[in-house]
DOVEXTOR-91958 format. One record per residue: residue number from 1; residue in three letters; x, y, z of N, C-alpha, C in turn. Coordinates in Angstrom, 2 decimals, decimal comma. Layout:
BEGIN
<guza i="NUM" aa="ala" n_X="X" n_Y="Y" n_Z="Z" ca_X="X" ca_Y="Y" ca_Z="Z" c_X="X" c_Y="Y" c_Z="Z"/>
...
***
This chain:
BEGIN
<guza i="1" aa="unk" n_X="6,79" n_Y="2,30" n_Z="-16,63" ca_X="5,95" ca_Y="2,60" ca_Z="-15,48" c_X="6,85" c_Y="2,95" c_Z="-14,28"/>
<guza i="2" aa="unk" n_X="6,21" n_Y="4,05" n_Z="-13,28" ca_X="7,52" ca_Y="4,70" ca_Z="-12,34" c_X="7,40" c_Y="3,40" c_Z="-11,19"/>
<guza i="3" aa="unk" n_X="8,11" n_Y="3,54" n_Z="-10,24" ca_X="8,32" ca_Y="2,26" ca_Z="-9,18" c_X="7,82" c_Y="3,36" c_Z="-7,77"/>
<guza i="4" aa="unk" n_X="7,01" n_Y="3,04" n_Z="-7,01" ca_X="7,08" ca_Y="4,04" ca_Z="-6,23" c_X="8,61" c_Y="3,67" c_Z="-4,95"/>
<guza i="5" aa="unk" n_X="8,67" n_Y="4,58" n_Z="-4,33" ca_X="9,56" ca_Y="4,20" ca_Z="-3,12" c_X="8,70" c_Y="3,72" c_Z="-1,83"/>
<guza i="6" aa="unk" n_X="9,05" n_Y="2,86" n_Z="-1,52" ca_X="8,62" ca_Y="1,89" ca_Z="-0,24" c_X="9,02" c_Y="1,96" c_Z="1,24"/>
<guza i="7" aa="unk" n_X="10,24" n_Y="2,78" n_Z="1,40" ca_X="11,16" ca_Y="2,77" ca_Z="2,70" c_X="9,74" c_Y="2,85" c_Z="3,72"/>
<guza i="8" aa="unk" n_X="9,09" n_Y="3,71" n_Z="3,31" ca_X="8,51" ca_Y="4,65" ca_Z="4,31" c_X="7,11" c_Y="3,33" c_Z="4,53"/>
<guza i="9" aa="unk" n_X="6,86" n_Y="3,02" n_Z="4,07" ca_X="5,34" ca_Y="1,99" ca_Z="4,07" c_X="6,28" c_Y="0,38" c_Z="4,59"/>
<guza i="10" aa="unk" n_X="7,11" n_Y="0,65" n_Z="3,80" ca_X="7,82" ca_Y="-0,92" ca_Z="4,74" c_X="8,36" c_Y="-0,98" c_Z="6,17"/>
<guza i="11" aa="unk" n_X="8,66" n_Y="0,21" n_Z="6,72" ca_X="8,84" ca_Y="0,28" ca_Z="8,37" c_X="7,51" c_Y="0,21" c_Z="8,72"/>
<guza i="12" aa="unk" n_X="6,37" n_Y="0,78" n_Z="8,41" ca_X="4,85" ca_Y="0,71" ca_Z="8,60" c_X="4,75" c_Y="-0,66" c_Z="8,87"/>
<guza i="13" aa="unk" n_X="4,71" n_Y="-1,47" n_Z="7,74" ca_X="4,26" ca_Y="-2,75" ca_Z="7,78" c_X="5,30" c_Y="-4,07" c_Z="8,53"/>
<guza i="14" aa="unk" n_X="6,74" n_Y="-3,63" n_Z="8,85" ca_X="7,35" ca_Y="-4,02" ca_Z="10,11" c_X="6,93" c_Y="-3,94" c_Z="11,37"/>
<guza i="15" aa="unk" n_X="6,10" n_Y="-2,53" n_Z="11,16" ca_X="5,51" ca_Y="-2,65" ca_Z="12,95" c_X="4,54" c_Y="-3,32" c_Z="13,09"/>
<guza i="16" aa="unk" n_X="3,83" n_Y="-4,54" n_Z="12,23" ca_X="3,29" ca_Y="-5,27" ca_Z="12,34" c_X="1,12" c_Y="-5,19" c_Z="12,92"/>
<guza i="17" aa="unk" n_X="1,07" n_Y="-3,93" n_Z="12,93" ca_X="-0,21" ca_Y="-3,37" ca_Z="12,79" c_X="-0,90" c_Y="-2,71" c_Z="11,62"/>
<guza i="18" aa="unk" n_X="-2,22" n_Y="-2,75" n_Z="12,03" ca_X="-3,02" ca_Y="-2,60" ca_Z="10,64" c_X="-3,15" c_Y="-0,78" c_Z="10,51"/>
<guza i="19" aa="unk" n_X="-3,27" n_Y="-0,43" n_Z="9,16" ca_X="-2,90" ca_Y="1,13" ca_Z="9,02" c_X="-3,53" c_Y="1,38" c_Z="7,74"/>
<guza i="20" aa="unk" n_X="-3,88" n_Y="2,42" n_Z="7,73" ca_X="-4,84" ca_Y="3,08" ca_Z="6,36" c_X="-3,90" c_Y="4,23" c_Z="5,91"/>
<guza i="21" aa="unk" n_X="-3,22" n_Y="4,49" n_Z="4,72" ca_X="-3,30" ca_Y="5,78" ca_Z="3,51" c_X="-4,35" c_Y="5,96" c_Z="2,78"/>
<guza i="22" aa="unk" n_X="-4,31" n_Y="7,50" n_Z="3,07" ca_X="-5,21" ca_Y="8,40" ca_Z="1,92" c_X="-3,63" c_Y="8,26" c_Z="0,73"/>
<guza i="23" aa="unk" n_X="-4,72" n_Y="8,94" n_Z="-0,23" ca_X="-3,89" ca_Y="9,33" ca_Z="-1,58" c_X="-3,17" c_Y="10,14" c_Z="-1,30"/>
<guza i="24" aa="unk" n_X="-3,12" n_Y="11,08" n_Z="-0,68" ca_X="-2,05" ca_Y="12,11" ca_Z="-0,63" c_X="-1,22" c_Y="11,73" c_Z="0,18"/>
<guza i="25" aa="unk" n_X="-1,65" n_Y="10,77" n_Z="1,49" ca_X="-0,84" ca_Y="10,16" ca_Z="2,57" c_X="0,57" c_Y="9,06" c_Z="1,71"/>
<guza i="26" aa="unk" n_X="-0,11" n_Y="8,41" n_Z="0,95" ca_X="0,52" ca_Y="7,02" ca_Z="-0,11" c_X="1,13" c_Y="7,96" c_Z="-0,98"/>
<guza i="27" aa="unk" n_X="0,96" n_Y="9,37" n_Z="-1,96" ca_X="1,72" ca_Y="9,89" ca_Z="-2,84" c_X="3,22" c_Y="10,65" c_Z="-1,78"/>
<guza i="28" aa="unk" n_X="2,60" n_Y="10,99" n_Z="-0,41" ca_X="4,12" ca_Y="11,81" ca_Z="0,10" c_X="4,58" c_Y="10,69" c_Z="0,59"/>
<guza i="29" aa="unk" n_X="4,21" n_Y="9,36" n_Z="1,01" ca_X="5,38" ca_Y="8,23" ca_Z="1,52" c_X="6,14" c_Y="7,80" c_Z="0,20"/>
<guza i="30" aa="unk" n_X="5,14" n_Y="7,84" n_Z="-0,94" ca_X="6,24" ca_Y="6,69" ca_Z="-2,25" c_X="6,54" c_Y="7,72" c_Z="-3,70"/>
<guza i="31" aa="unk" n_X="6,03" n_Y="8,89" n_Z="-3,63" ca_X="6,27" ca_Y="9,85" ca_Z="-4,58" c_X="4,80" c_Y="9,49" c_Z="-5,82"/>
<guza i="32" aa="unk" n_X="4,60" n_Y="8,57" n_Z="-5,72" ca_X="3,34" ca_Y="8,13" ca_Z="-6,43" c_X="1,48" c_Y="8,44" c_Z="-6,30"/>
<guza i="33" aa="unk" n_X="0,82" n_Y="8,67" n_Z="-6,47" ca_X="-0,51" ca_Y="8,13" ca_Z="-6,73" c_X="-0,63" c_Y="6,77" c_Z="-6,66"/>
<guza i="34" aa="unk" n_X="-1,88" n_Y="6,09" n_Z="-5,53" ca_X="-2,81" ca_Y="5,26" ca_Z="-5,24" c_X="-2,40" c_Y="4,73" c_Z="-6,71"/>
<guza i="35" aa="unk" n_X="-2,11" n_Y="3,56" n_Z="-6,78" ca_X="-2,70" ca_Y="2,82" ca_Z="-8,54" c_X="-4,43" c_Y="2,98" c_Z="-9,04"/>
<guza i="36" aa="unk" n_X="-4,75" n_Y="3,23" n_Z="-9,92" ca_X="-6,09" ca_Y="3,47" ca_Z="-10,41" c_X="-6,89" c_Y="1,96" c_Z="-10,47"/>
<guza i="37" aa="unk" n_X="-6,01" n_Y="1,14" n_Z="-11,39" ca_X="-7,07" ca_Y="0,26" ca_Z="-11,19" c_X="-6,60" c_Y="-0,69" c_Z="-10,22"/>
<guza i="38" aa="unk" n_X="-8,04" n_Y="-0,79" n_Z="-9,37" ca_X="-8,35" ca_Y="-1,48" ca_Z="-8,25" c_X="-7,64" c_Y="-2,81" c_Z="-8,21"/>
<guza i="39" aa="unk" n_X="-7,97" n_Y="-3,77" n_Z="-9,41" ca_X="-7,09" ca_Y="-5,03" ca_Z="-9,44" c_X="-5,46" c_Y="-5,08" c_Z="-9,19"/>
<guza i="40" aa="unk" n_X="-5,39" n_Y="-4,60" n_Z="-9,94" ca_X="-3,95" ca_Y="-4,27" ca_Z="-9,68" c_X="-3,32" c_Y="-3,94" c_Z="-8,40"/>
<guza i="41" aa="unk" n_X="-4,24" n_Y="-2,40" n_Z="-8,60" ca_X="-3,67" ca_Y="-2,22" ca_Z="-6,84" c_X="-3,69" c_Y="-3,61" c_Z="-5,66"/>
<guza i="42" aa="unk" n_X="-4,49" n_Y="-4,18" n_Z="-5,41" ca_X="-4,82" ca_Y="-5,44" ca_Z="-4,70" c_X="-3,87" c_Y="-6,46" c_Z="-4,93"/>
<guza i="43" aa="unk" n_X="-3,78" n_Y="-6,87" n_Z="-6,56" ca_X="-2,78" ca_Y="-8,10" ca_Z="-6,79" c_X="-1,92" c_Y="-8,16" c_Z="-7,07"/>
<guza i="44" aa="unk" n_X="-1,04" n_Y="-7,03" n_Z="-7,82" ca_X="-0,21" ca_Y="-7,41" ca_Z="-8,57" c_X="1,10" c_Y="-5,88" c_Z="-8,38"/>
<guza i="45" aa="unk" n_X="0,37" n_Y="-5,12" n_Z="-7,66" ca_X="1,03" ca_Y="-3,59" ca_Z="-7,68" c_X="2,79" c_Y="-3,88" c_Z="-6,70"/>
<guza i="46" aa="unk" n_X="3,59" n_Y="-3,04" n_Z="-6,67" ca_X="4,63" ca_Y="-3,23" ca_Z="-6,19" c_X="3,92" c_Y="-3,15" c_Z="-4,71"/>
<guza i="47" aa="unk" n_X="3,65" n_Y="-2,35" n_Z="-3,83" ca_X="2,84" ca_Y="-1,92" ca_Z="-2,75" c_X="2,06" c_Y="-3,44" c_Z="-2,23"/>
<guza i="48" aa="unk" n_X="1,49" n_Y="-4,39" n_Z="-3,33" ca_X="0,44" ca_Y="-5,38" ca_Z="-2,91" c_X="1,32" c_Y="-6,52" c_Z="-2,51"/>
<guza i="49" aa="unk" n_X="2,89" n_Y="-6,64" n_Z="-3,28" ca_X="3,62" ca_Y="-7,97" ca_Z="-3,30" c_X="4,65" c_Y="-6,93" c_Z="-1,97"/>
<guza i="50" aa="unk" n_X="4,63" n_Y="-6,15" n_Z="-1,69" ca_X="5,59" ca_Y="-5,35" ca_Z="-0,40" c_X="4,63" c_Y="-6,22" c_Z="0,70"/>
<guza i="51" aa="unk" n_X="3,41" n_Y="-6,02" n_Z="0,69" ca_X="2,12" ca_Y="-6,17" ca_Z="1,95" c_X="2,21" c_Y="-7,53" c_Z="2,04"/>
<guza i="52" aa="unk" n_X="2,53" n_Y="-8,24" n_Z="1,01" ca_X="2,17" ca_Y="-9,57" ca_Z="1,14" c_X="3,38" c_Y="-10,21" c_Z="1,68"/>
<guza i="53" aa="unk" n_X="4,70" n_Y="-9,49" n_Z="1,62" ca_X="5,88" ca_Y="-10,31" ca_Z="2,01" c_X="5,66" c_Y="-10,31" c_Z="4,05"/>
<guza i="54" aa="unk" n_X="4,80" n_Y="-9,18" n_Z="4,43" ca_X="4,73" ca_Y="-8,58" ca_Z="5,58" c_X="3,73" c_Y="-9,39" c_Z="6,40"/>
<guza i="55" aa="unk" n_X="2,73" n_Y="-10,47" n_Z="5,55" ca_X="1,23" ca_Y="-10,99" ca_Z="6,09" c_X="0,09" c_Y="-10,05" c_Z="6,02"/>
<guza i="56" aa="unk" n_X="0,21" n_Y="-8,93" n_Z="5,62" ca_X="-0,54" ca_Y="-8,34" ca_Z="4,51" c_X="-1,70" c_Y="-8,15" c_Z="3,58"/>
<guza i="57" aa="unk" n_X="-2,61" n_Y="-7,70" n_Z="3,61" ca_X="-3,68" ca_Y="-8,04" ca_Z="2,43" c_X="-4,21" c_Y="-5,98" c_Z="2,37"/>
<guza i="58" aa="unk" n_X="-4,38" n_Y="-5,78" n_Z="0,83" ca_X="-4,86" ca_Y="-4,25" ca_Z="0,55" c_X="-6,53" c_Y="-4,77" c_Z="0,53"/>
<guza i="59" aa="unk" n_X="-7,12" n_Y="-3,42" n_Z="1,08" ca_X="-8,56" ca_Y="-3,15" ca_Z="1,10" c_X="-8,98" c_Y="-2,09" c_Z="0,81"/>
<guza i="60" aa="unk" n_X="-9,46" n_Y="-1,97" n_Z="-0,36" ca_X="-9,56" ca_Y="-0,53" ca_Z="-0,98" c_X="-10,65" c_Y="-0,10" c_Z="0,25"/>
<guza i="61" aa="unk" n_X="-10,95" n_Y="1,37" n_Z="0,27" ca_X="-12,02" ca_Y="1,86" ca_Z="0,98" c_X="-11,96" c_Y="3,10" c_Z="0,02"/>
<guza i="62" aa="unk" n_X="-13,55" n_Y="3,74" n_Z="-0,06" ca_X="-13,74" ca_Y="5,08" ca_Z="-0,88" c_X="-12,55" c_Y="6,26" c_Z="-0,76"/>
<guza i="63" aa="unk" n_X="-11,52" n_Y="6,19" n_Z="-1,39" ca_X="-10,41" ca_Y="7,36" ca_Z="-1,31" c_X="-9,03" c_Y="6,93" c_Z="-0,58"/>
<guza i="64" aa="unk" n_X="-9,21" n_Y="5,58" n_Z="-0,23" ca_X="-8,47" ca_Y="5,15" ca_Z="1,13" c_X="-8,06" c_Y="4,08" c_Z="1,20"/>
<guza i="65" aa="unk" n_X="-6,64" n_Y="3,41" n_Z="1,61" ca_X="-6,45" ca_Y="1,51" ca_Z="1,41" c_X="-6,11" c_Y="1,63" c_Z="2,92"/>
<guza i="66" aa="unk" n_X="-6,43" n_Y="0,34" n_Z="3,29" ca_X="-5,64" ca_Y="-0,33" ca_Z="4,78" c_X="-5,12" c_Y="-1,32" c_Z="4,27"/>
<guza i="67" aa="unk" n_X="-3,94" n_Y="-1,33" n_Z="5,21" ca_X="-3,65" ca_Y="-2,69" ca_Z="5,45" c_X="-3,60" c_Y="-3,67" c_Z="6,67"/>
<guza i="68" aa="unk" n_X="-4,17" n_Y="-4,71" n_Z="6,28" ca_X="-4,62" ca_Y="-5,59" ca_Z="7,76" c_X="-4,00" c_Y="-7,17" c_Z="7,33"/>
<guza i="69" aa="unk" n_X="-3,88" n_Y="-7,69" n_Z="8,59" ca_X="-2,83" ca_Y="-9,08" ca_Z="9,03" c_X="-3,98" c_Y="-9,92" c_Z="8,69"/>
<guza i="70" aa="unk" n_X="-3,24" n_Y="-10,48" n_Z="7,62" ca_X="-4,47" ca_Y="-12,01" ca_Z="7,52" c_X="-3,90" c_Y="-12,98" c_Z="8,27"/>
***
């Protein structure tokens, strides 16, 4: 399975505010596609354990994830 690249979403989530990617937004920051399934994406995806080191939580939305400070 490919690893996406993170540089670009981990200065994001350093600046410590909440922020939404589209799919095409998330494929030109990490070279990847959105993960398909939803669980994953949320729990277990490289992207979900990046968000979570940050205070972090993914929220899918129709086409679209944020991320917001729990």
């Amino acid at each position: 399975m490919a690893t996406p690249k993170l540089d670009s979403i981990e200065r994001q989530l350093k600046a410590g505010e909440p922020f939404s990617l589209t799919n095409s937004q998330y494929k030109k920051s990490t070279g990847l596609d959105i993960p398909k399934n939803s669980n994953y994406l949320v729990r277990n995806s490289a992207v979900a354990k990046k968000a979570r080191i940050y205070g972090y939580r993914i929220v899918i939305h129709e086409r679209e994830i944020s991320f917001e400070k729990e």
